[in-house]
N, C-alpha and C positions, 0 to 999 in steps of 0.2 A: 562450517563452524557452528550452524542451527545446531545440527545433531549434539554435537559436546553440549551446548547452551543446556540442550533438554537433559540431557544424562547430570550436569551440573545442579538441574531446578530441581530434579528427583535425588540426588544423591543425597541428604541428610535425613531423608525416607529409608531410604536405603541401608544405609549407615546405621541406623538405629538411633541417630542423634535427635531425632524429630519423631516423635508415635504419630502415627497414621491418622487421617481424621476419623471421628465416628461414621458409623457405617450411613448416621440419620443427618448426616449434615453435609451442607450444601459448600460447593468450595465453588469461587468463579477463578477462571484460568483466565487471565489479559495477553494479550498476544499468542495467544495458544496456535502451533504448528505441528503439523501432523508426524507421525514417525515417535510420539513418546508411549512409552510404556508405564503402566501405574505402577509401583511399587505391591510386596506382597503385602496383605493388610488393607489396601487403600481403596476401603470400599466405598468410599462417598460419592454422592453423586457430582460430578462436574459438569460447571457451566462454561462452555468454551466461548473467549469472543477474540474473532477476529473480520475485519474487514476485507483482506486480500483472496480476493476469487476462486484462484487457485487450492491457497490451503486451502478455503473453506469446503470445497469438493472434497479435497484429501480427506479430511477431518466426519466431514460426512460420510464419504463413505469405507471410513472405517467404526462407522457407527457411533460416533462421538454428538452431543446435543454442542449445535453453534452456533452462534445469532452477530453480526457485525456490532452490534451495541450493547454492552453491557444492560442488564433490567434488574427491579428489585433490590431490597436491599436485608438486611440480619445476613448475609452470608457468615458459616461459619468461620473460611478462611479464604485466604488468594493468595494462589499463584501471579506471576510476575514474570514473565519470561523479556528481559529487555533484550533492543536491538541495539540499533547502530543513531539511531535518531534521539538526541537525548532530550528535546522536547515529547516526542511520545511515550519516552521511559517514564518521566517525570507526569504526566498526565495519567498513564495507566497506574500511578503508585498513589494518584490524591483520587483516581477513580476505585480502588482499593480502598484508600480509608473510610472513603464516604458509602461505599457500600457493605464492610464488614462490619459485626456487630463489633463492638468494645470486648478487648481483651481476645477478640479471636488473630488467626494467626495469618502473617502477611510473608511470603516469600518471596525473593527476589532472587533472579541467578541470572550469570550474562556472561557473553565472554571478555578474557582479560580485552584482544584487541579491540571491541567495542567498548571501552571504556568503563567497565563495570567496578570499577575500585575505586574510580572517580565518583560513578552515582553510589556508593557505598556511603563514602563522606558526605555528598549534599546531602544524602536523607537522615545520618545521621547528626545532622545541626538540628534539625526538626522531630525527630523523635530520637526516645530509647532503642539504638540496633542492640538486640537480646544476644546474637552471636554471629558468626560467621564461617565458611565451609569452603576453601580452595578445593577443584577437581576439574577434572578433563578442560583444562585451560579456561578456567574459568572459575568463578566464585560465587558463590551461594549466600546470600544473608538475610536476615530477620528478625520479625519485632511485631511486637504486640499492639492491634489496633487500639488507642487512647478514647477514650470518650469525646474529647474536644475534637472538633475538627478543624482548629487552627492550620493542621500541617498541610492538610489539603488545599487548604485556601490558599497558603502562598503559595503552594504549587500551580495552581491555577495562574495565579496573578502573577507568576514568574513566565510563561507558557501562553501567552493570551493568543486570540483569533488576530491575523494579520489581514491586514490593507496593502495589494501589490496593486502602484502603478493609480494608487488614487481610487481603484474602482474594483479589486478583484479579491474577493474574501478567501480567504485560505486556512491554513490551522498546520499544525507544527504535525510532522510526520508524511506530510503529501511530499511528494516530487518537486523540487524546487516553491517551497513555501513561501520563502521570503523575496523573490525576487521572478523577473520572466525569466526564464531557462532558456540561454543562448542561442541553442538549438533553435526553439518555435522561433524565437525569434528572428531568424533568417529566413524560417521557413517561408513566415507571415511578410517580410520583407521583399520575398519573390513570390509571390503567388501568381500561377499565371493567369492570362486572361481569358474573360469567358467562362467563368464557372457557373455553372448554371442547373438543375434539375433538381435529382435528387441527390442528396452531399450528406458522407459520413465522416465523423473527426474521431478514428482506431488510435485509441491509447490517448483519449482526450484530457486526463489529470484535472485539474479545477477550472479548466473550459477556455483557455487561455486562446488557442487555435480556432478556436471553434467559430466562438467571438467576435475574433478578425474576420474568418471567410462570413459571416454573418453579416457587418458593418460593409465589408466593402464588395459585396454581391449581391444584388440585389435581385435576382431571379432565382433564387431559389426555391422551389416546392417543398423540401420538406430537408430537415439537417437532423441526422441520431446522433450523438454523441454512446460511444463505447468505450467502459474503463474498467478496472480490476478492482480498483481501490473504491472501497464504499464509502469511506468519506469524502474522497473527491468528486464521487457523483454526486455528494449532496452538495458539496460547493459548488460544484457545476451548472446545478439550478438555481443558483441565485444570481449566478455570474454571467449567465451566456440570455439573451432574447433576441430576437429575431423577427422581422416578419411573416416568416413562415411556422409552421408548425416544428416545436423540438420535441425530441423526446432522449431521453435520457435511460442508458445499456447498463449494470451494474453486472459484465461477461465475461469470462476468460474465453479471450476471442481463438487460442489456439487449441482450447478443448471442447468448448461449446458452438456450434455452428450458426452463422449467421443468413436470418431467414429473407434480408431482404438484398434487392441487388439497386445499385448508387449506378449515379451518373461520374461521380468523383468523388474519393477517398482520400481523406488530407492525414498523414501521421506522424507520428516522432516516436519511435517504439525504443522501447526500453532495451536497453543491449548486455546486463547483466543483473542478477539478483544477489548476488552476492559481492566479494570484493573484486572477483578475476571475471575478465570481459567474456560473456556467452553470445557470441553470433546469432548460433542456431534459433535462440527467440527471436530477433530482427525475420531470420530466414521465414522460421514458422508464419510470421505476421504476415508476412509480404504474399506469402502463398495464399493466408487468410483472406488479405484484401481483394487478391485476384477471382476468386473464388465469389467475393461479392460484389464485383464491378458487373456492369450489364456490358455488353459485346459494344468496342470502343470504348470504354467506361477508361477514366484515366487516374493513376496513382499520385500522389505528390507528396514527398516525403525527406525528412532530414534525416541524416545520419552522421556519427560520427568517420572523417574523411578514412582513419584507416581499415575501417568494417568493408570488408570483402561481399557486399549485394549485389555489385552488378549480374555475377555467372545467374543467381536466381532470379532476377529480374529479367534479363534476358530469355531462361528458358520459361516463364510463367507471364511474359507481355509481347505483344507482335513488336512494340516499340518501345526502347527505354535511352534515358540521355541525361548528362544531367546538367542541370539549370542554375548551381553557383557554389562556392566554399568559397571559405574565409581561412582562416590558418585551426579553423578545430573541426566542421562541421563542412558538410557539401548537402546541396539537394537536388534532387531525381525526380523527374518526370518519365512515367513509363506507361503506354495506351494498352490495353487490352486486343 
């Protein structure tokens, strides 16, 4: 549903409904994913920001300029590409106001099932929406950045940084933000004994996992945490210490190869990017981890119970088993 979204955020380009930016002005793109095409005319330069690893490789290397954090500000306009998280739709559109000059122009487009008719209405309580563009299941709309930055501000103050669990700083748009994620925590609930050396946390989100094996193992050498999402590596540094040395991965562990090899790999891997469940990422990761355990090196991972891992686990560990489920979730233990 990406693809529609993008054909959705270009279409009033398209359409002739919208003139193209000037050729000398600066637009920044918020959630920008790779696979869009400019419009004819749309010679501006684009600032693409996005945090997720992935795209960002896509995006690169289709030649695109992308940095995980939006910089500067007079932009002449923004794009808006919303997802499915409607705290980071609402954050990228006060991060928009606050960086576009006055009177420059704010795009928004999303799909219907993402909710995007919904964010249509909250933004227009807070500003003038100038028009609107149903297409490729989806809808497009707009309005002209205000001088005041009232609308941002209550975006902000509707959208704040969370506190999970008393102790773990998060932000709206990570991987379970408001709460621990079931999953980890079963994982953290059976962790086996003896963890010890060198220890990676593959797909470690706001360091939740990491944490745990940190607290409750105390021989550790050294712990990397690895994640895709750039704002979760930065929560992650605030979240996780240890007595040993951390360091912190910000990697698409299934395209970018991992240079070091672990005593123990603890993960909870993501099993869909989209709405419909994808395996084959779990699969990929699992291969990944094998690839950086040292010989013995052991895996420890949650998954949900109906994900088909055993056949890979089996052909990529001398030993795999697994060590508990609940009615959503099981975890695996598998030795290299």
């Amino acid at each position: 549903m990406t693809a529609e979204a993008l054909k959705a955020l270009f279409y009033p380009f398209d359409a002739e409904t919208l003139a193209a930016p000037a050729k000398d002005a600066r637009v920044l793109f918020l959630g920008a994913e790779p696979g869009f095409r400019l419009p004819e005319g749309f010679a501006a330069e684009v600032h693409c920001v996005q945090g997720f690893r992935p795209h960002v490789r896509a995006l690169e290397a289709a030649g695109r300029q992308v940095a995980p954090r939006a910089d500067g500000e007079g932009y002449g306009a923004a794009l808006v590409l919303a997802g499915r998280h409607r705290g980071q739709n609402e954050l990228w559109i006060a991060e928009a106001l606050e960086r576009v000059a006055p009177g420059g122009l704010i795009l928004v487009a999303g799909s219907k099932d993402d909710g995007i008719a919904s964010l249509r209405k909250r933004i227009g309580v807070l500003v003038d929406v100038e028009d609107a563009l149903p297409k490729y299941h989806g809808l497009a709309f707009w309005f002209r950045c205000p001088v005041e930055k009232d609308a941002a501000a209550t975006l902000r103050e509707a959208n704040p940084p969370v506190l999970v669990d008393g102790r773990f700083r998060t932000s709206p748009g990570m991987f379970s933000h408001e709460k621990i994620d079931a999953g980890s925590k079963l994982l953290v609930e059976n962790l086996p004994e003896g963890v010890s050396g060198r220890v990676a946390d593959f797909c470690a989100g706001w360091g939740y996992v990491a944490a745990e094996v940190a607290a409750r193992s105390k021989s550790l050498k050294a712990l990397d945490l690895y994640e895709a999402d750039f704002e979760a590596v930065e929560a992650a540094k605030k979240n996780v210490q240890a007595e040993c040395p951390v360091r912190f991965f910000w990697r698409d562990l299934i395209a970018e190869p991992v240079e070091e090899r672990y005593d123990w790999i603890f993960m909870n891997p993501p099993f869909h990017q989209g709405r419909a469940a994808e395996p084959d990422i779990g699969v990929a990761l699992i291969k990944a981890a094998a690839k950086a355990l040292k010989s013995g090196g052991r895996l420890a991972m949650v998954a949900n119970r109906q994900l088909p891992y055993e056949a890979t686990l089996a052909a990529s560990f001398s030993t795999a088993g697994e060590l508990a489920r609940d009615n959503r979730f099981k975890v695996l233990l598998a030795r290299r």
